[in-house]
C-alpha positions in Angstrom: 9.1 -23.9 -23.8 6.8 -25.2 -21.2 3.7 -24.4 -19.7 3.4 -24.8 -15.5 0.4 -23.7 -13.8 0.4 -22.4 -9.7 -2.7 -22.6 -8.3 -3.3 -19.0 -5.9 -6.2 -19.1 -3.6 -8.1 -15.2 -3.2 -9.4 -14.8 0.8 -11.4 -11.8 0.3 -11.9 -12.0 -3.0 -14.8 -10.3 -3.9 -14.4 -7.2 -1.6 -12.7 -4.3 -4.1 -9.2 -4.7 -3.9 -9.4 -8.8 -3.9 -11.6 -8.1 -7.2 -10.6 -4.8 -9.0 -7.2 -5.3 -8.6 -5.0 -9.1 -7.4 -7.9 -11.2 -9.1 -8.2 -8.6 -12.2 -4.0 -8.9 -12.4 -3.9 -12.8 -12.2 -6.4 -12.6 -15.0 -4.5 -10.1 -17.0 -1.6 -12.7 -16.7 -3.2 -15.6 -17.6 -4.9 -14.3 -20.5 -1.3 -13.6 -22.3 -0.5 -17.2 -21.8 1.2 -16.9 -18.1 4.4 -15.2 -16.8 7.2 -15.2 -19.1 10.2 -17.6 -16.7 14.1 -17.0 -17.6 14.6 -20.8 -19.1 11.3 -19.6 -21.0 8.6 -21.5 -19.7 5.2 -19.6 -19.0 3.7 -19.6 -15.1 0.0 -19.4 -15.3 -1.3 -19.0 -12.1 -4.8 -20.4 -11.8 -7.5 -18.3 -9.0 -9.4 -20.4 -6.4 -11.7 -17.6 -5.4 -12.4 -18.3 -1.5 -14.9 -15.7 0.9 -18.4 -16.3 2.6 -20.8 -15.5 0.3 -22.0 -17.9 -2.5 -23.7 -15.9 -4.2 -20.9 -13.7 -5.0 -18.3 -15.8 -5.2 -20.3 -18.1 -8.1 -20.9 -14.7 -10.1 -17.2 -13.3 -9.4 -15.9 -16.5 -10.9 -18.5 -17.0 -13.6 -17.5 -13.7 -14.9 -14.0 -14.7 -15.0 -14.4 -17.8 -16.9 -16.1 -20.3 -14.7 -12.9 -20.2 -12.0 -13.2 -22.7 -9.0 -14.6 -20.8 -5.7 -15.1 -22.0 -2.0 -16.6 -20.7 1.0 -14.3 -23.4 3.0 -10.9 -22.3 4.1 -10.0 -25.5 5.1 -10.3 -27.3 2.2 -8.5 -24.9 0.4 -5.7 -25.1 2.1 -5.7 -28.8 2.2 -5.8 -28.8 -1.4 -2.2 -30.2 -3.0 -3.0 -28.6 -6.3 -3.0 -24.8 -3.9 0.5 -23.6 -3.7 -0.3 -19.9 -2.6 -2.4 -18.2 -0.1 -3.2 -14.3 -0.6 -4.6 -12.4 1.4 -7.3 -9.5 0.9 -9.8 -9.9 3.5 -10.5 -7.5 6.4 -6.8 -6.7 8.7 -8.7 -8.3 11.8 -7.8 -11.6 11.9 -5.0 -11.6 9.4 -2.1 -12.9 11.6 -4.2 -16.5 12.4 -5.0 -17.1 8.6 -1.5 -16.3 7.7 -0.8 -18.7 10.4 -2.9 -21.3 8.8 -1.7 -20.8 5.8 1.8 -21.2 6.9 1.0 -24.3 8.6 -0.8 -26.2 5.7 2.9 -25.2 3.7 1.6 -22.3 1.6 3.2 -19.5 0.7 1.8 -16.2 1.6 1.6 -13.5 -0.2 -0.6 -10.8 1.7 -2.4 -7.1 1.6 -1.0 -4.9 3.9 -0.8 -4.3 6.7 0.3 -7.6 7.4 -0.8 -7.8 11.1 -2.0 -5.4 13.9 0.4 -5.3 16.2 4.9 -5.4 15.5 4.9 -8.8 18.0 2.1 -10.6 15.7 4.3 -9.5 12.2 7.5 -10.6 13.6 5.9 -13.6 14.5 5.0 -14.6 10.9 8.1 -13.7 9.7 10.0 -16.1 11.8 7.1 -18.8 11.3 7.7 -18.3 7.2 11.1 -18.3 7.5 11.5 -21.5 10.1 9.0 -23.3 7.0 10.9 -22.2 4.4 8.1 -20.8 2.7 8.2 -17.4 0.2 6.4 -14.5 1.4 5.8 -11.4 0.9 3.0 -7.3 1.4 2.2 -6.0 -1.2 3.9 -2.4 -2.2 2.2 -1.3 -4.8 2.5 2.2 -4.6 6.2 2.2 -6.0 5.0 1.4 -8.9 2.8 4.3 -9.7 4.4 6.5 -12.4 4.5 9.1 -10.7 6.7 7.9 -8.0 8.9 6.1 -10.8 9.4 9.3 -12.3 10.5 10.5 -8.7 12.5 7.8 -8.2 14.3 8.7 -11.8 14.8 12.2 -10.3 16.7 10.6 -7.3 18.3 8.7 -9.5 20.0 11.5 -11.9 20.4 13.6 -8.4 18.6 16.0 -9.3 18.3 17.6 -5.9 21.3 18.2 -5.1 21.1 18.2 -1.2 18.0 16.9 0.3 16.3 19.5 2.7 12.7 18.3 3.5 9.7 16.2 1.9 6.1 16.8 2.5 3.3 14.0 1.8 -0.2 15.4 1.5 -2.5 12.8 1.1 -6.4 11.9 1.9 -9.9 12.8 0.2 -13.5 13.0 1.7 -14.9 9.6 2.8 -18.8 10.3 3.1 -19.9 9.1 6.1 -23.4 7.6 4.7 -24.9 10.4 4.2 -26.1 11.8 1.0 -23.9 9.0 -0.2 -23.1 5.6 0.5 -19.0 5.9 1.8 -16.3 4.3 -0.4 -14.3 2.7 2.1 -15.4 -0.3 3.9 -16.8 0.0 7.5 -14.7 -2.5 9.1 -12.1 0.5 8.1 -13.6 2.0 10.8 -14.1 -0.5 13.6 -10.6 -1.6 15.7 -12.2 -4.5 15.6 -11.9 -5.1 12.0 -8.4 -4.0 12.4 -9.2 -0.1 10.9 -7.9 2.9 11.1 -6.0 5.6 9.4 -2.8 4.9 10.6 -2.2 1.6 10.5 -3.8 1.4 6.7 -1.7 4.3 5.5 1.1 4.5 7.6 1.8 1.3 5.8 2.5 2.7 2.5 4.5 5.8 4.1 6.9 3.3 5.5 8.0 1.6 2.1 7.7 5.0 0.2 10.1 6.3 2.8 12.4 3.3 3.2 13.0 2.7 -0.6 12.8 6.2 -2.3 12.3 9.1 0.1 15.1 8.4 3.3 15.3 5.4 6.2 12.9 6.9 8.8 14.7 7.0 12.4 12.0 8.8 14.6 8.5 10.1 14.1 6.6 12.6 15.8 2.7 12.2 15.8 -0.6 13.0 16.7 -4.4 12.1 15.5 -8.1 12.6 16.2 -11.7 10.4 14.7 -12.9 13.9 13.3 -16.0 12.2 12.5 -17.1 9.7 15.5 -20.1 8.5 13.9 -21.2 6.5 10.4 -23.2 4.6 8.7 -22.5 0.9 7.3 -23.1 -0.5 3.9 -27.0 -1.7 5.4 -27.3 2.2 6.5 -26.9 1.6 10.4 -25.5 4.2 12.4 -22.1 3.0 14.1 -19.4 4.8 16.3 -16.2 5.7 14.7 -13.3 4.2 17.3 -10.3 4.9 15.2 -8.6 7.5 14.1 -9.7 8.9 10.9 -7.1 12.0 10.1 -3.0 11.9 11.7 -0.4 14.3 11.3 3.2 13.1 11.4 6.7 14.6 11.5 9.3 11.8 10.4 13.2 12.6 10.8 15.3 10.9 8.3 18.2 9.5 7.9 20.7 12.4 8.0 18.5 14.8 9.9 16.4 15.5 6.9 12.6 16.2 8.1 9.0 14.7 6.5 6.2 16.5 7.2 3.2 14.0 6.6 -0.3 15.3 7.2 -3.4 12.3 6.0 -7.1 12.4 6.1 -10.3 10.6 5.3 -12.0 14.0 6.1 -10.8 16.3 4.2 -12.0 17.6 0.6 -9.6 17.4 -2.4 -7.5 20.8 -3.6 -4.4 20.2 -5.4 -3.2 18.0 -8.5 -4.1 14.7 -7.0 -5.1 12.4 -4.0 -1.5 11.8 -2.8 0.9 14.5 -3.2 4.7 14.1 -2.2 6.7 17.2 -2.3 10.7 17.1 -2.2 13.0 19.8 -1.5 16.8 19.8 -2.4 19.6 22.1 -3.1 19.4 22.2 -6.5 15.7 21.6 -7.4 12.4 20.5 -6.0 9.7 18.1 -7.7 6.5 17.4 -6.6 4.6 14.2 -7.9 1.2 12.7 -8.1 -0.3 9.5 -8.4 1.1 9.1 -11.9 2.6 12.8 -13.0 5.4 14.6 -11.8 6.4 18.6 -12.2 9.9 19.8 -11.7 11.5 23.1 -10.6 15.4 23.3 -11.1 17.0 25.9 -9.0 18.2 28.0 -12.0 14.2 28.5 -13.2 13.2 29.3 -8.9 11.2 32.5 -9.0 11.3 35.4 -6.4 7.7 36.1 -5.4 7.1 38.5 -3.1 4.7 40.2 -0.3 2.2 42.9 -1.8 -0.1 43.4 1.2 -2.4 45.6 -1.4 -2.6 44.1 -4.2 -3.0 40.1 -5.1 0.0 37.6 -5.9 0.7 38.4 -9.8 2.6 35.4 -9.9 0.6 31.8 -11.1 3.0 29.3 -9.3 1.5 26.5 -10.5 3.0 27.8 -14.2 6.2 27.4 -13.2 6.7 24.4 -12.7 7.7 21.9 -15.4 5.9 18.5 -16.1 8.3 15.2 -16.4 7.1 13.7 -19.9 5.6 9.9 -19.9 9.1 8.2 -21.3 7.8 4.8 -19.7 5.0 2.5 -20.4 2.5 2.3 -17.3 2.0 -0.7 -15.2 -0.4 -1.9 -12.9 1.7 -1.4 -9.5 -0.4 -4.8 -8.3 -0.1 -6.8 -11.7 4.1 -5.7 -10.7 3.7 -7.0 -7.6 2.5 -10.4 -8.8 4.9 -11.0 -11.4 7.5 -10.2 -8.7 6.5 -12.9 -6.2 5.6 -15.7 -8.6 9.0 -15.1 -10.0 10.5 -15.5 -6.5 8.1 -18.5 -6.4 9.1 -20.0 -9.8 12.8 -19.1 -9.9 14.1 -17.9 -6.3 14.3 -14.6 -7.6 14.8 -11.3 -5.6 11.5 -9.9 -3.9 11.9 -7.0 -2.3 9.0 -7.0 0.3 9.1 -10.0 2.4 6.7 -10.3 5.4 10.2 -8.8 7.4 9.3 -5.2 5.3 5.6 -5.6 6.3 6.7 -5.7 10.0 8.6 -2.7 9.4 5.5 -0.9 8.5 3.6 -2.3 11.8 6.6 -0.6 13.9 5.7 2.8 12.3 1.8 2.5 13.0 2.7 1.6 16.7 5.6 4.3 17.2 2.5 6.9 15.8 -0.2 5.6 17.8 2.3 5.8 21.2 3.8 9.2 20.2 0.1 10.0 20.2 -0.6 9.1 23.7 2.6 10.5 25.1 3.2 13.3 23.1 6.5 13.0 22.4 8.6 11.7 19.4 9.8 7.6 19.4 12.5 6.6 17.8 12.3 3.5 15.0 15.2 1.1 16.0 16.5 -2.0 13.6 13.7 -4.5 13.1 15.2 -8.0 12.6 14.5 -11.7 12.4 
């Protein structure tokens, strides 16, 4: 058994997701001696930490045991001993340091969205592919146990005949004030490459595509409910994105998705993201990580009082899937996916072509938006 190190530079590294979740899954790796390979050599991957401030970047890496950091992409990627770039900077600007990335023979693995726009996505697709390089968005919400224990539901066919699915999903992003907001400004700013839809819509795309039903059209519409807020220095700034969408998807077979998603709206129900699906012969509605059943033989008949109050407690009624598997990170997932597609060729289900797939939807919404009417979502190919 051998040991073979991959050296994986961090853009963005110290913003939260580049730190609290890629860098903290590399280190998780490494620090139960690499990736486990089928001929049974260990990959470690080794984290070049790589961003514009110094200051942070030293401290990031000291805390992680003294890892190498740069504020100077270009080294980076002239460096032999740097086989993969990942990005989790800011969207803005992502297509033209994929590009470079590409073009110094890198392979890419990325945050989503990949790019802004379905022409720039498509683009790197073709560029990867013409190189010959691995690539690859991340998905990590598949791996959530929640939606594994839907996917186990969809697996047994438990539904019967799929009738409709309902996403609820969003929380209340403080806009500065009494509190500092937990999302990033730039998530705000089309020039930073914000807003909802093309940060969310992202993750609806895969959900859809690999566990809920191929979308074929999408009706949608969206507002900024809150046109002003204030950055991490306190400044007031204008809101010029969208910060809450409402979308009807038709499916594969007919079936429809109602998908409503908001940075504006306060919390009610069992979790952040709530997906609900409806079938023949039993519904399910799951959660970040737990899921709770309703088979059509235990389906209540409530009924309309108009004087008294609802006697029934719906929520009792429902039956919670038990934890069979152990959790996973759905990141760490992601990682050991692509540096086993690195190491060994194998599958990877999310190449950059998937990420352009998610673009498409974003710009489908954002046009259905403008002329109010639905779009459909033809083939996107290479």
């Amino acid at each position: 058994m051998g040991e073979r190190t991959v050296g994986v530079l961090i853009e963005g590294a110290t913003g939260r997701l580049g730190t609290t979740q890629h860098l903290r899954s590399l280190m998780a790796i490494r620090s139960e001696g690499g990736l486990p390979l089928a001929n049974g050599d260990r990959l470690v991957p080794e984290p070049v930490l790589l961003g514009r401030n110094p200051v942070k970047l030293a401290a990031l890496a000291a805390a992680n045991g003294g890892l190498k950091w740069s504020t100077d992409r270009d080294a980076c990627l002239a460096a032999p001993d740097i086989a993969v770039y990942f990005d989790a900077a800011a969207t803005g600007g992502r297509p033209a340091r994929v590009g470079a990335a590409l073009d110094s023979g890198k392979h890419v693995y990325v945050e989503k969205p990949l790019a802004e726009t379905l022409a720039d996505a498509l683009g790197l697709a073709r560029r990867a592919k013409r190189a010959g390089l691995k690539n690859g968005v991340v998905q990590d919400k598949l791996f959530l146990p929640g939606l594994i224990k839907l996917r186990k539901l969809y697996e047994t066919d438990f539904f019967g005949r799929v009738l409709s699915n309902r996403i609820e999903f969003g929380w209340w992003v403080f806009d500065g004030t009494p509190y500092p907001a937990q999302r990033p400004s730039w998530n705000y700013r089309k020039a930073g490459g914000g807003g909802l839809i093309l940060d969310m819509f992202a993750h609806w795309r895969y959900i859809f595509d690999r566990l809920l039903g191929e979308i074929k059209a999408v009706s949608s519409r969206h507002i900024t409910a809150l046109p002003e807020r204030r950055d991490e220095t306190g400044n007031p700034y204008r809101v010029d994105v969208e910060d809450t969408a409402f979308a009807i998807f038709e499916l594969a077979g007919g079936v429809l998705a109602q998908v409503s998603s908001s940075w504006t709206s306060r919390v009610k129900r069992d979790d952040l993201l709530q997906i609900q699906v409806d079938g023949t012969r039993g519904s399910a509605v799951c959660g970040l990580h737990r899921c709770f059943v309703q088979p059509l033989v235990a389906t209540p008949k409530p009924f309309f009082d108009p004087e008294r109050a609802q006697p029934m407690v719906f929520d009792e009624q429902w039956q919670e899937m038990p934890d069979v598997e152990p959790v996973r990170n759905g990141y760490r997932a992601g990682w050991e996916l692509f540096l086993r597609h690195l190491a060994e060729d194998a599958p990877f289900p999310s190449p950059f072509l998937e990420g352009a797939k998610s673009v498409q939807l974003a710009e489908a919404c954002y046009q259905s938006n403008r002329e109010r009417r639905w779009i459909d979502l033809p083939p996107v190919t290479l």
